[in-house]
N, C-alpha and C positions, 0 to 999 in steps of 0.2 A: 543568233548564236555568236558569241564573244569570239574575236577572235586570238588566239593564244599569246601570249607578252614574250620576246624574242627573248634567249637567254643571254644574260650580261658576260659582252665578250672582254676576257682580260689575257694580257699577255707579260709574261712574268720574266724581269731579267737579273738575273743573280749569276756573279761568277761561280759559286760554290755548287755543284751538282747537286747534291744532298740536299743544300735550303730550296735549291729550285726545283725539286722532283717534288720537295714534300709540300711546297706551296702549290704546286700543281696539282696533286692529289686534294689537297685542303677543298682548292676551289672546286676540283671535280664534283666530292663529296654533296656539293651544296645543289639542288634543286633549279635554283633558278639561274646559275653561274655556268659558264663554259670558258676552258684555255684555249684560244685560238691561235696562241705562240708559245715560242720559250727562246729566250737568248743569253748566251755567259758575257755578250761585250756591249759597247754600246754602239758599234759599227752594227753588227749584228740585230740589236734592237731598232736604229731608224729603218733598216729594211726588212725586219717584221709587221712594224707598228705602220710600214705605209701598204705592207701588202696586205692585212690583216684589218686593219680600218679598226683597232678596240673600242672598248667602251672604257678600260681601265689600265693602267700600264702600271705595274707593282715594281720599283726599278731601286735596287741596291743604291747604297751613297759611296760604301769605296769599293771601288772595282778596280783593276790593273790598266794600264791605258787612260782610255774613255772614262775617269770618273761617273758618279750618278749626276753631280750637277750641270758637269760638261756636257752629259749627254739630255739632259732633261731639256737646257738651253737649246742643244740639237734638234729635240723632236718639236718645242714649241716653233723653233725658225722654218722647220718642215713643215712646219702647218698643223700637226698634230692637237686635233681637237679631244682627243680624250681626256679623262680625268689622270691625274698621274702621281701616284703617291709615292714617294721617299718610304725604305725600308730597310732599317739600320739597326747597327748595334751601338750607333755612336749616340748618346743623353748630350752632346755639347748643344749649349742652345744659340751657338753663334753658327750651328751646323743646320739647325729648325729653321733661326732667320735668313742663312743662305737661299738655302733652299727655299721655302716660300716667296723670297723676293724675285728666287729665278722661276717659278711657276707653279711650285707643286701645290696641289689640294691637300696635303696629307703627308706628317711625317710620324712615321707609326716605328715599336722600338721592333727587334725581334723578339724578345723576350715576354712578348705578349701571348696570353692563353689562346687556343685557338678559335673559342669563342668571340673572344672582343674584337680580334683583329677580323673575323667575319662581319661582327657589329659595324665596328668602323671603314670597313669596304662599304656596308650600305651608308652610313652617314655621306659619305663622301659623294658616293652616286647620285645622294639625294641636293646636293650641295650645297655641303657645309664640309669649311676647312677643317679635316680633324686632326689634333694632335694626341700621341698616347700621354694620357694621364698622368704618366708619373711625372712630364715634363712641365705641369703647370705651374707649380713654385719657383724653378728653374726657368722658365716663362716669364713670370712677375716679377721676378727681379730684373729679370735682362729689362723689361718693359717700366722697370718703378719710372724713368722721368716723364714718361709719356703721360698725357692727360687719362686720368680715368672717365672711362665713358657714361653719361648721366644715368644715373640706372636709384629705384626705390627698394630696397627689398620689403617695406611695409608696402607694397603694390603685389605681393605673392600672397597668397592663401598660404594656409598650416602647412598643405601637403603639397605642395609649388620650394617651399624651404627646405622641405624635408629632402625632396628631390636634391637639390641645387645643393646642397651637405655633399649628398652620396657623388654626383657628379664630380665636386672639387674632391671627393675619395679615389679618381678613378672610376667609379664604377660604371659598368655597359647598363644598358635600357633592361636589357636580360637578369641579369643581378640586382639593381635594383627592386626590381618588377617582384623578385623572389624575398628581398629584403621584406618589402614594406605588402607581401602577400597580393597583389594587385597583377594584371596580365601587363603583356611589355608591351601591346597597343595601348594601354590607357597611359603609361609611363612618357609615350610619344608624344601622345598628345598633350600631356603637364607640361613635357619639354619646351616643346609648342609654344603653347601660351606660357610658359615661364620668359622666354627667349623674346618673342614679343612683349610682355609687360616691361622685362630691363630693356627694350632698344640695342639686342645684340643679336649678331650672326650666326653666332654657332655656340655648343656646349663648351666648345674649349674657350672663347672668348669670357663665359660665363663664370667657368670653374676659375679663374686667374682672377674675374672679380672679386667669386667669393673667395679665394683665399687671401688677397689685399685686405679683405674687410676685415675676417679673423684677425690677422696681424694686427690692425690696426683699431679692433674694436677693445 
């Protein structure tokens, strides 16, 4: 007899009631998800997140006090091994490179459907840094001097392309899936093996190649 897979504990901190009740509710909604906290500060969040031990910390970027960055820096010196994604209204992509260079897995906008930003809870869990899509243009510029990473896209099949299109559109595994009429397991798996065949991390590292390429094809 299997034994049952613990549900993914996250602890959600937003100054704003409203965003933090309805993210809390969000993740309730979800089957395999559980809130184990809630915090408005970031005082308040290191003594959640060390009573609490999460699997995910969903942490605003501007907050009064305790910034999100200051406090992300906070929970990483605490030892907090959770995943911790940035969750903002702010598209500045000098706000993305902040943040990922202080820790985060994930900077995701608010204005995400509630679908994606579910998607992108699992990407992250699975570990890959995700960013919301709209930010990938905004991405590649910030990134043009850097080295583009070796990558073939005549090393992709017809429907490895097709993906990797949709991806640089934003689009979740779930949307796609529905696009190109195929289940969002087989979509995983393209990702998969797309992700491997270019020698890249994550979907976001991907879409920022493919949009360099358009530009520049």
């Amino acid at each position: 007899m299997e034994t049952p897979t613990p549900p993914i504990r996250i602890v959600v901190v937003d100054d704003h009631p409203l965003m933090r009740k309805g993210l809390a509710q969000l993740f309730s909604m979800e089957p395999d998800m559980q809130v184990a906290g809630e915090a408005a500060n970031g005082a308040d969040a290191l003594a959640v997140c060390a009573a609490q031990k999460p699997d995910l910390v969903v942490l605003d970027l501007n907050m009064a006090g305790m910034n999100g960055i200051e406090t992300l820096k906070a929970l990483r010196e605490a030892g907090c091994s959770a995943r911790i994604v940035m969750h903002t209204v702010s598209d500045n992509h000098e706000d993305v490179s902040r943040a990922l260079r202080a820790g985060a897995d994930g900077y995701l906008l608010k204005d995400m459907e509630p679908e994606s930003l579910i998607d992108a809870v699992h990407e992250i869990l699975e570990g890959q840094v995700t960013v919301s899509m709209q930010l990938t243009s905004a991405m590649a510029r910030a990134l043009r001097g850097n080295e583009t990473p070796p990558a073939d896209i005549d090393a992709l099949t017809e429907r490895e392309k097709q993906i990797l299109r949709l991806i640089a559109e934003g689009q979740s595994n779930k949307l796609i899936g529905r696009k190109l009429d195929i289940a969002e397991a087989t979509v995983k798996v393209h990702v998969k093996h797309l992700l491997k065949k270019l020698n890249m991390r994550s979907r976001v590292e991907a879409a920022i190649w493919a949009v360099r390429q358009k530009k520049s094809g």
